[in-house]
C-alpha positions as a Markdown table, in Angstrom:
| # | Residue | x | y | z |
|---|---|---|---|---|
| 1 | Unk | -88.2 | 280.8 | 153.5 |
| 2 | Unk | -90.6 | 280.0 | 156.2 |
| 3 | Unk | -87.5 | 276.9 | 156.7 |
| 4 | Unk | -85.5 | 279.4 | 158.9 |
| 5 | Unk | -87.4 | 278.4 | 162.0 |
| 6 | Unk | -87.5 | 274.5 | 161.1 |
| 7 | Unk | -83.4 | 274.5 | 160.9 |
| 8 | Unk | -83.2 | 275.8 | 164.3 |
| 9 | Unk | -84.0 | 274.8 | 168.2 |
| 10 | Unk | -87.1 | 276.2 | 169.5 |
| 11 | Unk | -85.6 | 278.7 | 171.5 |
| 12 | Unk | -82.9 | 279.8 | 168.7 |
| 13 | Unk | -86.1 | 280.4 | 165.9 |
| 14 | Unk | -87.8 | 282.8 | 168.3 |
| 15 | Unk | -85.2 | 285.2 | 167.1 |
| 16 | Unk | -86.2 | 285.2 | 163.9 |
| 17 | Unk | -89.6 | 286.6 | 163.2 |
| 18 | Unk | -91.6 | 285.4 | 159.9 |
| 19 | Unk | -90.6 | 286.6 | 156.8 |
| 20 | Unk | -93.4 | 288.9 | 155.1 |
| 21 | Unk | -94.1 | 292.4 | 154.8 |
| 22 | Unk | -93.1 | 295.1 | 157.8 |
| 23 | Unk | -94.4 | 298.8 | 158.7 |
| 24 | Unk | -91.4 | 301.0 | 159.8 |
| 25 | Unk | -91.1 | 303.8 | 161.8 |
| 26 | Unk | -91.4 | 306.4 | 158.9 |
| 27 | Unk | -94.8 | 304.4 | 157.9 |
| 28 | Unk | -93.3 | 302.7 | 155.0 |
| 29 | Unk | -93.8 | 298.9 | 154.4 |
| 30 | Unk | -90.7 | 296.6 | 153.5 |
| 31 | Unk | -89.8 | 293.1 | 153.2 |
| 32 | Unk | -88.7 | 292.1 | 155.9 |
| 33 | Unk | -86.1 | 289.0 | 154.9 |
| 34 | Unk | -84.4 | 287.7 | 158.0 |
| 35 | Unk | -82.7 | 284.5 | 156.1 |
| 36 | Unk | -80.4 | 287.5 | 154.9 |
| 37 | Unk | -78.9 | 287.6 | 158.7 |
| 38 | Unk | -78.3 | 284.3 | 158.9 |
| 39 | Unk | -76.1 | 284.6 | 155.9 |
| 40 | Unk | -74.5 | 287.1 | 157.1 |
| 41 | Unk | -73.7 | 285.6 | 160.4 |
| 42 | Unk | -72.2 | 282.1 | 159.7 |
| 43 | Unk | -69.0 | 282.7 | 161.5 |
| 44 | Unk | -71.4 | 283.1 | 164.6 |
| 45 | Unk | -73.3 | 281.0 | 164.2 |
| 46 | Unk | -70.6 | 278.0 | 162.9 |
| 47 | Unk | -68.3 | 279.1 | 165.8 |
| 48 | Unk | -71.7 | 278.6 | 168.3 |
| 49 | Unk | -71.9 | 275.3 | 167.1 |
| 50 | Unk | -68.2 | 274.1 | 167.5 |
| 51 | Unk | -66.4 | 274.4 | 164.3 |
| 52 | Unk | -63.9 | 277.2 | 164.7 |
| 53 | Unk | -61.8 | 276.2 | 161.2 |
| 54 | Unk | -60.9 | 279.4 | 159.0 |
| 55 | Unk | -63.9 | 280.2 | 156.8 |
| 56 | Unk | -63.5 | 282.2 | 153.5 |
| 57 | Unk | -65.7 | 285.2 | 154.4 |
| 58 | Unk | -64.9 | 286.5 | 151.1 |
| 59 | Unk | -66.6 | 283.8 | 149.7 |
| 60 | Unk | -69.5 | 283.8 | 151.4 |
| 61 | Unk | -70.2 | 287.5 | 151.7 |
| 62 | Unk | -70.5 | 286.9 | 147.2 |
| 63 | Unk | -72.6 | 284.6 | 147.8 |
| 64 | Unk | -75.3 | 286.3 | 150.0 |
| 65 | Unk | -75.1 | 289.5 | 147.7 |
| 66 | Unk | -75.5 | 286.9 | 144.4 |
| 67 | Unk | -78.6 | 285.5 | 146.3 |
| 68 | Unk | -79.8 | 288.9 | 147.1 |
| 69 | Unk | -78.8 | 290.1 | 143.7 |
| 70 | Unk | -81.0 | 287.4 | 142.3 |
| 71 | Unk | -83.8 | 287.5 | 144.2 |
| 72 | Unk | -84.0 | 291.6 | 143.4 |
| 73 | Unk | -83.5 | 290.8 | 139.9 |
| 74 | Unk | -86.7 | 288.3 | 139.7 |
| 75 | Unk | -88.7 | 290.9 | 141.8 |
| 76 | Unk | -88.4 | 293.5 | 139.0 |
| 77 | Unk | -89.3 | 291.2 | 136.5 |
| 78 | Unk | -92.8 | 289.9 | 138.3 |
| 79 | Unk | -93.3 | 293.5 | 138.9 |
| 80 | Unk | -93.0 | 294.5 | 135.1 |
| 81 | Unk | -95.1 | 291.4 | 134.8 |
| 82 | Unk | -98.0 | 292.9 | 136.7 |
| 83 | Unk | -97.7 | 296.2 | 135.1 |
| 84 | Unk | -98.2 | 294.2 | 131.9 |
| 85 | Unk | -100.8 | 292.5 | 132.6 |
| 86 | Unk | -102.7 | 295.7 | 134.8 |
| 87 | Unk | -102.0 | 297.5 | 131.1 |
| 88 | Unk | -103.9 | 294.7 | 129.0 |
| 89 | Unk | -107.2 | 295.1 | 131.2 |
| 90 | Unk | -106.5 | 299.0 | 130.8 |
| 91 | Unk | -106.7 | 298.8 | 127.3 |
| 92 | Unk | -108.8 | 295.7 | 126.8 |
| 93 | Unk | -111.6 | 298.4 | 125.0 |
| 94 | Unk | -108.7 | 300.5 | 123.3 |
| 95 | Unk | -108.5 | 300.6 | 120.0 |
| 96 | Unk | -104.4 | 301.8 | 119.6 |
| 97 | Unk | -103.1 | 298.1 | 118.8 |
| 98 | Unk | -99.1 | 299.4 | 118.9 |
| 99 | Unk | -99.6 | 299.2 | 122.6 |
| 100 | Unk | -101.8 | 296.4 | 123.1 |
| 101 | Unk | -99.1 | 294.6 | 120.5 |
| 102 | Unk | -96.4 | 296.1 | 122.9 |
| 103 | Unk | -97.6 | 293.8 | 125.7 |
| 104 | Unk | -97.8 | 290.9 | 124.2 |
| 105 | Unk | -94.7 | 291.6 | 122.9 |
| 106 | Unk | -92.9 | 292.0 | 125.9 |
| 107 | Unk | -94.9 | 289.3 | 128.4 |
| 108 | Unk | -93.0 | 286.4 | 126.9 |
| 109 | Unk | -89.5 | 287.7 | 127.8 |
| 110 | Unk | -90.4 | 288.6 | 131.3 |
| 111 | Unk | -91.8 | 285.5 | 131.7 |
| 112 | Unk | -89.0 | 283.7 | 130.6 |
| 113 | Unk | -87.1 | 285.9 | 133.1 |
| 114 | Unk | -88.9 | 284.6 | 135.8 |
| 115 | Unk | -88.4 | 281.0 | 135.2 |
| 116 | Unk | -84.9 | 282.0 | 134.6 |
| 117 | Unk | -84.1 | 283.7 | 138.2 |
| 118 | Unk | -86.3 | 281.3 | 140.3 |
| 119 | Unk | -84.2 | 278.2 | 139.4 |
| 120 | Unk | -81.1 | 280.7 | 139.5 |
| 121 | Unk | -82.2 | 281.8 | 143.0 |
| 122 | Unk | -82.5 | 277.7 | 144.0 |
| 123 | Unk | -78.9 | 277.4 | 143.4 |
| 124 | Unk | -78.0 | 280.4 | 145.2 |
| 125 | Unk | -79.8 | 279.6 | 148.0 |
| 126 | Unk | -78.3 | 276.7 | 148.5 |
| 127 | Unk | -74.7 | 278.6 | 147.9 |
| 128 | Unk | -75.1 | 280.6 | 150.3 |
| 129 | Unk | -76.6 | 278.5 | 152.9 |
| 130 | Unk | -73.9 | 275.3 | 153.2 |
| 131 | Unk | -71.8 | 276.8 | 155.1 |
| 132 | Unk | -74.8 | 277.4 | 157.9 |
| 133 | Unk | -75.8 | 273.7 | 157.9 |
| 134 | Unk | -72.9 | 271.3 | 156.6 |
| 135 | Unk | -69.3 | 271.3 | 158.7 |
| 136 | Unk | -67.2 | 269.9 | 155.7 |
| 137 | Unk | -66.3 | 272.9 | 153.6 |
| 138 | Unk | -63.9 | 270.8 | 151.0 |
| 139 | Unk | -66.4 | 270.4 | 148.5 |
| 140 | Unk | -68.9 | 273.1 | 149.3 |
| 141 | Unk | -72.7 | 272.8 | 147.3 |
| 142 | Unk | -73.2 | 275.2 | 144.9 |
| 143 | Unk | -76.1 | 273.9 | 143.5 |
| 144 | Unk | -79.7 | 273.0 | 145.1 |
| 145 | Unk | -80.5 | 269.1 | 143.9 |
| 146 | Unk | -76.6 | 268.3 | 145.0 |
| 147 | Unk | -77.4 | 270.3 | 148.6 |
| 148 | Unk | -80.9 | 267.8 | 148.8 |
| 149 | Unk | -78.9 | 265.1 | 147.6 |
| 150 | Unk | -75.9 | 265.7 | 150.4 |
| 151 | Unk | -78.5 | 266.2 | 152.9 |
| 152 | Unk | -79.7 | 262.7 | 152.8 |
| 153 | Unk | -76.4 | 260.9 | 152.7 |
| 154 | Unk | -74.3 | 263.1 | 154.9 |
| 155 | Unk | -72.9 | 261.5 | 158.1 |
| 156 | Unk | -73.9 | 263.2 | 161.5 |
| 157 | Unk | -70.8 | 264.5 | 162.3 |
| 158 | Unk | -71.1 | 266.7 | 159.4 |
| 159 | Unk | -74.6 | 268.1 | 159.8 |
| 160 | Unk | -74.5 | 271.2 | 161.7 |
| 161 | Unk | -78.4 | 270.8 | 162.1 |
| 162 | Unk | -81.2 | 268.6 | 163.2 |
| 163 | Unk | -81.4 | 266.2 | 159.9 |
| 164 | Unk | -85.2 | 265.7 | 160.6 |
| 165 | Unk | -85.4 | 269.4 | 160.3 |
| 166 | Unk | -83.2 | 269.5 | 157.2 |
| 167 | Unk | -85.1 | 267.2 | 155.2 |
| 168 | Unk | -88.7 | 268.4 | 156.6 |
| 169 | Unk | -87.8 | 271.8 | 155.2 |
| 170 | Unk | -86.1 | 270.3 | 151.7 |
| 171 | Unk | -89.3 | 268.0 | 151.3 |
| 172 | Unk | -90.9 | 271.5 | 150.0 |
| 173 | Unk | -88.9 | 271.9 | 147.1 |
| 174 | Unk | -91.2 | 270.3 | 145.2 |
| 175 | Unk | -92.1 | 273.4 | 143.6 |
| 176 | Unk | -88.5 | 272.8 | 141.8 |
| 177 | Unk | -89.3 | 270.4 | 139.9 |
| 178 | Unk | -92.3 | 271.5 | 138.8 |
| 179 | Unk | -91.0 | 274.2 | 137.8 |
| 180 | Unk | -88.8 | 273.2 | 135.7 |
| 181 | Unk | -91.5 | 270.8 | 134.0 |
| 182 | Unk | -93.0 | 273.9 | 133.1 |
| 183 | Unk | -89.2 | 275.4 | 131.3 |
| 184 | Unk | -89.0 | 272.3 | 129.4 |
| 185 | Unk | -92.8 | 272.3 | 128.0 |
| 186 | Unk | -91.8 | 276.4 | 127.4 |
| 187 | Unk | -89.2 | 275.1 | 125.4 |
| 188 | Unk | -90.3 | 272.8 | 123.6 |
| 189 | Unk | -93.4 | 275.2 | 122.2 |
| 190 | Unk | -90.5 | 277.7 | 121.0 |
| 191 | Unk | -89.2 | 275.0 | 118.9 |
| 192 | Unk | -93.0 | 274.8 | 116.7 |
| 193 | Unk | -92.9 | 276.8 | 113.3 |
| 194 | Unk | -94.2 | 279.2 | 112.9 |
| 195 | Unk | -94.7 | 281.2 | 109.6 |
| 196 | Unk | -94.8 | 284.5 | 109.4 |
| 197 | Unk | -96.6 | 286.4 | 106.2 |
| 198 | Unk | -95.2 | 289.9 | 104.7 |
| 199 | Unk | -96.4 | 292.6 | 103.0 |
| 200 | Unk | -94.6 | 295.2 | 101.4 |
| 201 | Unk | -95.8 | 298.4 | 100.7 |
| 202 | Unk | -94.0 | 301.4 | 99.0 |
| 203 | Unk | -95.1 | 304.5 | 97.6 |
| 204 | Unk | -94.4 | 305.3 | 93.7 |
């Protein structure tokens, strides 16, 4: 998210502090998530920038709570994750195999979560963020690779930000693809057979 500051002028980006990890008053530390406002705020910050057309806030205000949604869901699932994995070195020297078999049980779905919500958070990223960096709002971009794609062919008059900028911060996504490298190899591993023996026992 550190592509806040990139989209905007010098002077505009030293209103928004880095995302990370914040101490409150009460001593508490949150996540401090600043892309959030700027969601939030694309009347303002459309309207500072010229375009004054009707904007359905409606719209927008679903998706900056899908995107947070999202991005709360995959944060439960990498934190079951590390629970997991913190209970496998707990009971690396146990002998009680139900919940050693538990784990390994359960890792593969939460992993499979994960891959799920960070391409799902991709899209809804780039949801909610269109309206903050493209004028035209006819055929908005609901999905990240067509919000790349746009990005590049756009006309100026469209672009509510620096293009440089734009595709500086886009350039990172590479992580994307990658990522979905990984999905496809995931998949095609759960389509190997795999046979399974069975023993029956009963009591007479």
């Amino acid at each position: 998210m550190e592509g806040v500051g990139h989209l905007l002028s010098a002077e505009q980006a030293a209103h928004f502090p880095g995302h990370g990890w914040a101490l409150g008053w009460s001593g508490r530390r949150s996540l401090y998530f600043p892309i959030l406002s700027v969601f939030e705020e694309v009347s303002t910050i459309r309207r500072r920038r010229g375009v004054y057309d009707p904007l359905d806030l409606s719209e927008c205000d679903r998706a900056t709570r899908s995107f947070a949604n999202t991005f709360w869901k995959l944060v439960v699932t990498l934190r079951e994750l590390e629970a997991l994995a913190r209970d496998v070195g707990r009971w690396a020297d146990d002998d009680d195999l139900g919940r050693t078999r538990a784990v390994f049980e359960h890792a593969p779905l939460f992993v499979d979560l994960a891959f799920v919500y960070l391409r799902r958070l991709a899209d809804r990223f780039a949801q909610a963020i269109d309206p903050v960096l493209f004028r035209d709002r006819s055929s908005p971009r609901s999905k990240f690779r067509a919000l790349s794609e746009y990005a590049t062919s756009a006309e100026d008059s469209d672009l509510l930000v620096n293009r440089e900028r734009l595709l500086e911060v886009l350039s990172k996504s590479s992580w994307l693809e990658r990522l979905q490298r990984l999905r496809e190899m995931r998949n095609s591993q759960e389509r190997i057979r795999v046979f399974t023996g069975f023993f029956a026992l009963s009591r007479r």
